[in-house]
GUTORZA-764452 format. One record per residue (C-alpha): y negated, x negated, z negated; residue number from 1; residue in three letters. Coordinates in pm, 1 decimal, decimal comma, padded with zeros to 6 digits. Layout:
N
(pt (Y; X; Z); NUM; 'Ala')
...
//
This chain:
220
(pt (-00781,1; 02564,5; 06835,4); 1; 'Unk')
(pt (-00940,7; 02404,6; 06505,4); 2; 'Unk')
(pt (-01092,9; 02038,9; 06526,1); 3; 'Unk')
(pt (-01234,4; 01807,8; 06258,7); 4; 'Unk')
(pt (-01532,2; 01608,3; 06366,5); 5; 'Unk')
(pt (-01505,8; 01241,1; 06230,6); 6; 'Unk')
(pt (-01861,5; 01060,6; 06121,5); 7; 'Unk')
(pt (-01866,7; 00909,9; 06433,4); 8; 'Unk')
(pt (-01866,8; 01280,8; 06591,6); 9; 'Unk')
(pt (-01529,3; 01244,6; 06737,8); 10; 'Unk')
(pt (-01334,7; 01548,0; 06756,5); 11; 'Unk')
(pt (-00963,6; 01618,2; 06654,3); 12; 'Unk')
(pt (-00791,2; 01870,8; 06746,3); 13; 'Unk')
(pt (-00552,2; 02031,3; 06438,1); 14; 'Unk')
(pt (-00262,4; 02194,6; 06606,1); 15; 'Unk')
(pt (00054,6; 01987,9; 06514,9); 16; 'Unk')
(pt (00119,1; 01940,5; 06886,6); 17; 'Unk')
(pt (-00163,7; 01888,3; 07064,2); 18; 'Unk')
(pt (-00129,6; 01530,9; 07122,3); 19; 'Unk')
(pt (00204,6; 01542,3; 07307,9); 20; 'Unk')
(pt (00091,6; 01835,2; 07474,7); 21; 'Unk')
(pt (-00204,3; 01641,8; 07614,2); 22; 'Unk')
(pt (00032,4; 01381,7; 07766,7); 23; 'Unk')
(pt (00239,9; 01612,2; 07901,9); 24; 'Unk')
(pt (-00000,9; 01800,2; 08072,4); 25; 'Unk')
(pt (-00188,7; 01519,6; 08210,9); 26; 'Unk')
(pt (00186,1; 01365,7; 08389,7); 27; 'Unk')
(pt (00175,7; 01739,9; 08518,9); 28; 'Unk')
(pt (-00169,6; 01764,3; 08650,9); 29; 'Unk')
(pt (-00149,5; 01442,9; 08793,1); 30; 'Unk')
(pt (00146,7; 01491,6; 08988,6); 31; 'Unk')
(pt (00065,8; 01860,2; 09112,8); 32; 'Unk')
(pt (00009,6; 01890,2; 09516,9); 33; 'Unk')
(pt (-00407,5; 01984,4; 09627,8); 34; 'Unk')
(pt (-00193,3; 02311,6; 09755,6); 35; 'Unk')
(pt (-00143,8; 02455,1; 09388,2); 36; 'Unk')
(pt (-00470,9; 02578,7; 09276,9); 37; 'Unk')
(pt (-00604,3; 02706,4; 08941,5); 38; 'Unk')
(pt (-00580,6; 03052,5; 09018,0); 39; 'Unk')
(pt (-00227,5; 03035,7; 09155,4); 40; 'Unk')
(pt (-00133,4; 02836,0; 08794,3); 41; 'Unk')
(pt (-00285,5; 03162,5; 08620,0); 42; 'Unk')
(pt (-00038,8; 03354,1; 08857,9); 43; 'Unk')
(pt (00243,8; 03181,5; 08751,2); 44; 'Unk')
(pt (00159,9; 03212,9; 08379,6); 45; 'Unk')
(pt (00180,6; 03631,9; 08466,5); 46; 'Unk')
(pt (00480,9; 03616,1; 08632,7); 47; 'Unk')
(pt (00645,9; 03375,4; 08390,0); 48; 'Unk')
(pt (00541,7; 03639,5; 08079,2); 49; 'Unk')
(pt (00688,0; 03870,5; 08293,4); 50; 'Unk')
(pt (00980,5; 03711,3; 08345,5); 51; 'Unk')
(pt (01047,2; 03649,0; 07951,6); 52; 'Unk')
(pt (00948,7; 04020,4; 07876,9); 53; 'Unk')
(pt (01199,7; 04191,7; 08095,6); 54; 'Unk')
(pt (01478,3; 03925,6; 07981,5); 55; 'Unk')
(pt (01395,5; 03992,0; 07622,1); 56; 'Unk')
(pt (01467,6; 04371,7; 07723,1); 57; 'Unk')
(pt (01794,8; 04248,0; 07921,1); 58; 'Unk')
(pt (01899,1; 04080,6; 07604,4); 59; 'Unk')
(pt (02035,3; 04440,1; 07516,9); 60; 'Unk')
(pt (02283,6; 04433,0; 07673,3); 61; 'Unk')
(pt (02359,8; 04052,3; 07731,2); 62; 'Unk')
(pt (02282,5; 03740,8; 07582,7); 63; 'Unk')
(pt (02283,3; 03559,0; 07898,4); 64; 'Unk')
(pt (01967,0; 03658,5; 07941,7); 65; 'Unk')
(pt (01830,0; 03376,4; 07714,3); 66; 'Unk')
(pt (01785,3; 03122,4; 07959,0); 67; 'Unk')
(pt (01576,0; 03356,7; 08159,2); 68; 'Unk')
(pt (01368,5; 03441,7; 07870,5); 69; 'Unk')
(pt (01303,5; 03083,9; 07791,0); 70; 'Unk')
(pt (01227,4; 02987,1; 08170,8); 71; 'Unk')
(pt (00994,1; 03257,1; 08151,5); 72; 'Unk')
(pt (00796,5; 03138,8; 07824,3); 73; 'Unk')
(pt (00814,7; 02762,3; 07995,8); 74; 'Unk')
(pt (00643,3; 02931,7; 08350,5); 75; 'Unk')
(pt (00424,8; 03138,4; 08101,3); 76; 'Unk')
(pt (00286,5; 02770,0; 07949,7); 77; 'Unk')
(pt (00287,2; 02574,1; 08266,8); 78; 'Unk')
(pt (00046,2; 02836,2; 08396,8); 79; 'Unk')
(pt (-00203,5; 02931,6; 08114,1); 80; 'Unk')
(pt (-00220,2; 02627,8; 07993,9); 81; 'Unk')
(pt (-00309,6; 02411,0; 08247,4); 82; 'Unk')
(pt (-00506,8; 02619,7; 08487,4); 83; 'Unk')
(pt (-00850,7; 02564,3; 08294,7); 84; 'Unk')
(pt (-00754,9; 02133,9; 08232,4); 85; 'Unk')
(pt (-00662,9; 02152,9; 08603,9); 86; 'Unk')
(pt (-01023,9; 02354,6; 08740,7); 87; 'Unk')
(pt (-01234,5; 02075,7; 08469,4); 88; 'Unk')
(pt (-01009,9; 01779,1; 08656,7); 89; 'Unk')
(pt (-01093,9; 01879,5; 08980,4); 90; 'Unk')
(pt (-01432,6; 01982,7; 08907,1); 91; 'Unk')
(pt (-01387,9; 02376,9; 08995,4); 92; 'Unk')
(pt (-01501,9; 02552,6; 08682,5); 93; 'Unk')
(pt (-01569,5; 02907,7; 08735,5); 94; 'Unk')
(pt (-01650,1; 03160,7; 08466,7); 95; 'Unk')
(pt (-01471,1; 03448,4; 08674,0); 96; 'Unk')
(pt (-01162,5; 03248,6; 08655,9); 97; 'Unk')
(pt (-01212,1; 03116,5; 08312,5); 98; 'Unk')
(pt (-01252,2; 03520,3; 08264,2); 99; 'Unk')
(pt (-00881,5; 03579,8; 08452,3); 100; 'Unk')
(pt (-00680,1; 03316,6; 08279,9); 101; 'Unk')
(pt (-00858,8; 03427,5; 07965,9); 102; 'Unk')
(pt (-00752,5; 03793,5; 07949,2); 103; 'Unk')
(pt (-00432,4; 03708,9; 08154,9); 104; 'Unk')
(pt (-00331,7; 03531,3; 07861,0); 105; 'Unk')
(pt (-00391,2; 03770,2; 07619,4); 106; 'Unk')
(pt (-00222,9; 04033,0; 07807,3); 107; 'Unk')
(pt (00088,1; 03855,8; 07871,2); 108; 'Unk')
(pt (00099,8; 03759,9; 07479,3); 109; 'Unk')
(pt (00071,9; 04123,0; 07366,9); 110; 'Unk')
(pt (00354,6; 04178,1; 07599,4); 111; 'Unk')
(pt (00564,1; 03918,8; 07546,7); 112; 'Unk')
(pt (00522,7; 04055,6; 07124,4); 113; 'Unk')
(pt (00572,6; 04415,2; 07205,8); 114; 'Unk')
(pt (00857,4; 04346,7; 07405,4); 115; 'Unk')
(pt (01042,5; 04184,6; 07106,0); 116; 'Unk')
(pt (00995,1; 04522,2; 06977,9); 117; 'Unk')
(pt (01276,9; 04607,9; 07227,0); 118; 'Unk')
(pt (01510,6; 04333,3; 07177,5); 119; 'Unk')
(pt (01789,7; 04277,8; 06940,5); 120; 'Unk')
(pt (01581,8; 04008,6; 06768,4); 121; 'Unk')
(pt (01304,4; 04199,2; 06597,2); 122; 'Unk')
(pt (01220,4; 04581,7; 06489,6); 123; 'Unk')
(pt (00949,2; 04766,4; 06660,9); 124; 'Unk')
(pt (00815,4; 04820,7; 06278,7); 125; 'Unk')
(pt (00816,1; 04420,5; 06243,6); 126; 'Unk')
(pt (00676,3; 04365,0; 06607,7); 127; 'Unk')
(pt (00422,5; 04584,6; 06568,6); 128; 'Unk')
(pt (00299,3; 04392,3; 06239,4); 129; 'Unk')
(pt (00274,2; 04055,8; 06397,5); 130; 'Unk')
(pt (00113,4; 04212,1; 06733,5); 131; 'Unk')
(pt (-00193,7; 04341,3; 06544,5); 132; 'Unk')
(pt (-00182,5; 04002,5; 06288,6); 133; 'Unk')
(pt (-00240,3; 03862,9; 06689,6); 134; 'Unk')
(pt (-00494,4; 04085,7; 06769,1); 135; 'Unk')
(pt (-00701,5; 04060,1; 06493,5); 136; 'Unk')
(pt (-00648,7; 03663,7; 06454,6); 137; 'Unk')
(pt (-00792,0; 03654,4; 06822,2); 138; 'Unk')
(pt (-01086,8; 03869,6; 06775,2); 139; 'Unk')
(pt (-01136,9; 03673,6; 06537,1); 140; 'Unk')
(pt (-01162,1; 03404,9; 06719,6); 141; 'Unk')
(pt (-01344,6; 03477,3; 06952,2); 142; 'Unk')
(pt (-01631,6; 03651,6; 06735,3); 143; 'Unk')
(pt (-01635,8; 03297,7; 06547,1); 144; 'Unk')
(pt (-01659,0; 03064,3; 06871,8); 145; 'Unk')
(pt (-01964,4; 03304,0; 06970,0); 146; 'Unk')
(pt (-02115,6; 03324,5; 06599,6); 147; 'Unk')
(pt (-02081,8; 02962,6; 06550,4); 148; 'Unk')
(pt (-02099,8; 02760,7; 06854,0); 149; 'Unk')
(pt (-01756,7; 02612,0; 06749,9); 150; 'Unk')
(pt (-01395,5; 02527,5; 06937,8); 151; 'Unk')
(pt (-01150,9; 02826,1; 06898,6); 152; 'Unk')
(pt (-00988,9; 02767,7; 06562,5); 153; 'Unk')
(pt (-00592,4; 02750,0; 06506,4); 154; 'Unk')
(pt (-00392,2; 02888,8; 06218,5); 155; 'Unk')
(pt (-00221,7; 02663,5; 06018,9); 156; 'Unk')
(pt (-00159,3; 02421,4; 06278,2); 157; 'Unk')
(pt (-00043,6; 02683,3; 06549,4); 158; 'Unk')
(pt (-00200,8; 02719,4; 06850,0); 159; 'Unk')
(pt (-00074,1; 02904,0; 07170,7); 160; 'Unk')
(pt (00180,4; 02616,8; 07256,7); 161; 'Unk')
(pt (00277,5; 02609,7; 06918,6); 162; 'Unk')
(pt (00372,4; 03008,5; 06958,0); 163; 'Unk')
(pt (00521,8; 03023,3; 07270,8); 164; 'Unk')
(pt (00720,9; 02779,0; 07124,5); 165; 'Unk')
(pt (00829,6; 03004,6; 06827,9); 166; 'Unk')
(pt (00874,7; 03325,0; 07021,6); 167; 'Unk')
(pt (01092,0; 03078,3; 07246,1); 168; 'Unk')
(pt (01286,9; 02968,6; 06951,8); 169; 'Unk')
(pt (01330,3; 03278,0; 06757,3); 170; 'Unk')
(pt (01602,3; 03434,8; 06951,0); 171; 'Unk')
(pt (01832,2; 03191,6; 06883,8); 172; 'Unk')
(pt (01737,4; 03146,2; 06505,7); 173; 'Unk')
(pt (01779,6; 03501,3; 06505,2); 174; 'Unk')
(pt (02139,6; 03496,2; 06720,0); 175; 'Unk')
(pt (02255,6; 03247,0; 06492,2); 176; 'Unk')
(pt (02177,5; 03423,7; 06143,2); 177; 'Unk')
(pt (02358,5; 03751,3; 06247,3); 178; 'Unk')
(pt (02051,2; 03950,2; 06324,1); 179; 'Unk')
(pt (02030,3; 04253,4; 06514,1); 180; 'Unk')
(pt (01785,1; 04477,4; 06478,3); 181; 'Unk')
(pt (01949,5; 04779,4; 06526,6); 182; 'Unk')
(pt (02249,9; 04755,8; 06320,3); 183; 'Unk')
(pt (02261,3; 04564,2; 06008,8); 184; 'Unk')
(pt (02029,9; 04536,0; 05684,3); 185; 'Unk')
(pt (01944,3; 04142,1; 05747,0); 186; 'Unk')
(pt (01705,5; 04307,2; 05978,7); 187; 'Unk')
(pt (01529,6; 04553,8; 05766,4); 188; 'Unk')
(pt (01518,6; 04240,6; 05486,3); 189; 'Unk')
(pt (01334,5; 04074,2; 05795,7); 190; 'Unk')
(pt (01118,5; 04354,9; 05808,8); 191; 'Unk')
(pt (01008,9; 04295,6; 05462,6); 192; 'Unk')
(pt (00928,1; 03923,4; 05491,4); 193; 'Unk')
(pt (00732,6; 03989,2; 05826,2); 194; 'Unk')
(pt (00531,4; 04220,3; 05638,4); 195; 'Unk')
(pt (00482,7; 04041,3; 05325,3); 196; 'Unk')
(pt (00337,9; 03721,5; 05522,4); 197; 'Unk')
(pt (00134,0; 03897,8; 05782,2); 198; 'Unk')
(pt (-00024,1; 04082,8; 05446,5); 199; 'Unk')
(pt (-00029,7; 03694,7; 05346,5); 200; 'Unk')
(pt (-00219,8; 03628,7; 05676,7); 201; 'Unk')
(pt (-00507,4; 03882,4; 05703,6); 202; 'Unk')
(pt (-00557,2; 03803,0; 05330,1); 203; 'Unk')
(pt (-00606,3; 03437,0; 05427,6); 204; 'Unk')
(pt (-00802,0; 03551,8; 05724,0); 205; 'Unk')
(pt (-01066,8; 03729,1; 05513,3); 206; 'Unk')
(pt (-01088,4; 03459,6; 05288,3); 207; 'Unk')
(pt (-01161,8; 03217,0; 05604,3); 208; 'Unk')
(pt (-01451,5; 03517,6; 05734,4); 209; 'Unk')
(pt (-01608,8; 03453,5; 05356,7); 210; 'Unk')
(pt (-01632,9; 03095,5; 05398,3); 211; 'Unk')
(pt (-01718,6; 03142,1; 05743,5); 212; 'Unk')
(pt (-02031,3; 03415,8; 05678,3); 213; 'Unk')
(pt (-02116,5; 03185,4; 05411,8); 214; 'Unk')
(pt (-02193,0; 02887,8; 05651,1); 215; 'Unk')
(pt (-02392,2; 03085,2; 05881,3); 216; 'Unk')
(pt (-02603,7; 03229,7; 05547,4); 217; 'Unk')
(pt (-02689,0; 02858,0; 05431,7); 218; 'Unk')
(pt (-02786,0; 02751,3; 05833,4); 219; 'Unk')
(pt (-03067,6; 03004,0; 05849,9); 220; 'Unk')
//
């Protein structure tokens, strides 16, 4: 996630719900039993991908498997996002399961987009393109939090909440323009427009490695 620092060294964090987020998850936190433990949040952010991923696959054959999906992408929230803000409020950071919940994450992302691949709602050709747009936006990432001692950046405002949010939503944007992508052409015009703006993206990306190489040049 990106974050201007304000002369007085404050810190702001850019995604465009990060804010209502935070209050959310701190009503959650502070209402969750001693019982449910970091590592069992993590666990519930795996099976709640899960969940979503096989529904998006059930969607084939019914769309009453919506609900499912979208319970699945809520579990797949409740559990990778709070388990580090709930190991930091009770004092139990450990890099091993900073580590799990990492890659966990990841993983169940990269599922959750290949997955979509398989469901009436996007191509394989168009779910491919935004899985490796993913991939190389988070290697990014992380190469730039290591290079430059600075807080995860987001993209345009969107942060992981902000894209579970749109995988949740897509389904029924998709649903309700008639798309279905193995039978009509509005698909393969989607295909297009995926294509054109993650060629958009990893143009935008390189521009931000410039500017970012170009920082690190002037500090030494």
């Amino acid at each position: 996630m990106a974050y201007l620092v304000s002369e007085h060294g404050e810190r702001f964090d850019r995604r465009f719900l990060a804010a209502s987020e935070q209050k959310l998850a701190d009503v959650i936190l502070a209402a969750l039993p001693d019982s449910v433990t970091p590592l069992r949040l993590t666990k519930i952010g795996v099976i709640g991908g899960v969940v979503a991923a096989a529904a998006l696959v059930g969607c084939r054959s019914s769309l009453a498997w919506l609900p499912v999906f979208v319970a699945g992408i809520f579990l797949n929230w409740l559990g990778m996002a709070l388990d580090g803000p709930l190991a930091r409020r009770r004092n139990e950071t450990d890099r091993r399961l900073d580590f799990i919940g990492q890659t966990n994450d990841l993983l169940s992302q990269v599922l959750l987009i290949v997955m979509f691949g398989v469901s009436p709602f996007l191509s394989l050709q168009s779910s491919l393109a935004v899985l490796a747009c993913y991939l190389l936006f988070s290697a990014y990432n992380y190469v730039r939090t290591i290079a430059l001692h600075a807080r995860p950046m987001s993209y345009i405002g969107l942060g992981p909440t902000e894209f579970r949010i749109l995988m949740a939503a897509w389904p029924f944007v998709a649903h309700t323009g008639g798309i279905d992508a193995a039978t009509n052409d509005a698909a393969a015009r989607l295909d297009t427009a995926i294509l054109i703006l993650a060629a958009i993206g990893v143009a935008g990306l390189a521009v931000k490695a410039l500017s970012d190489a170009r920082q690190i040049s002037e500090e030494e």
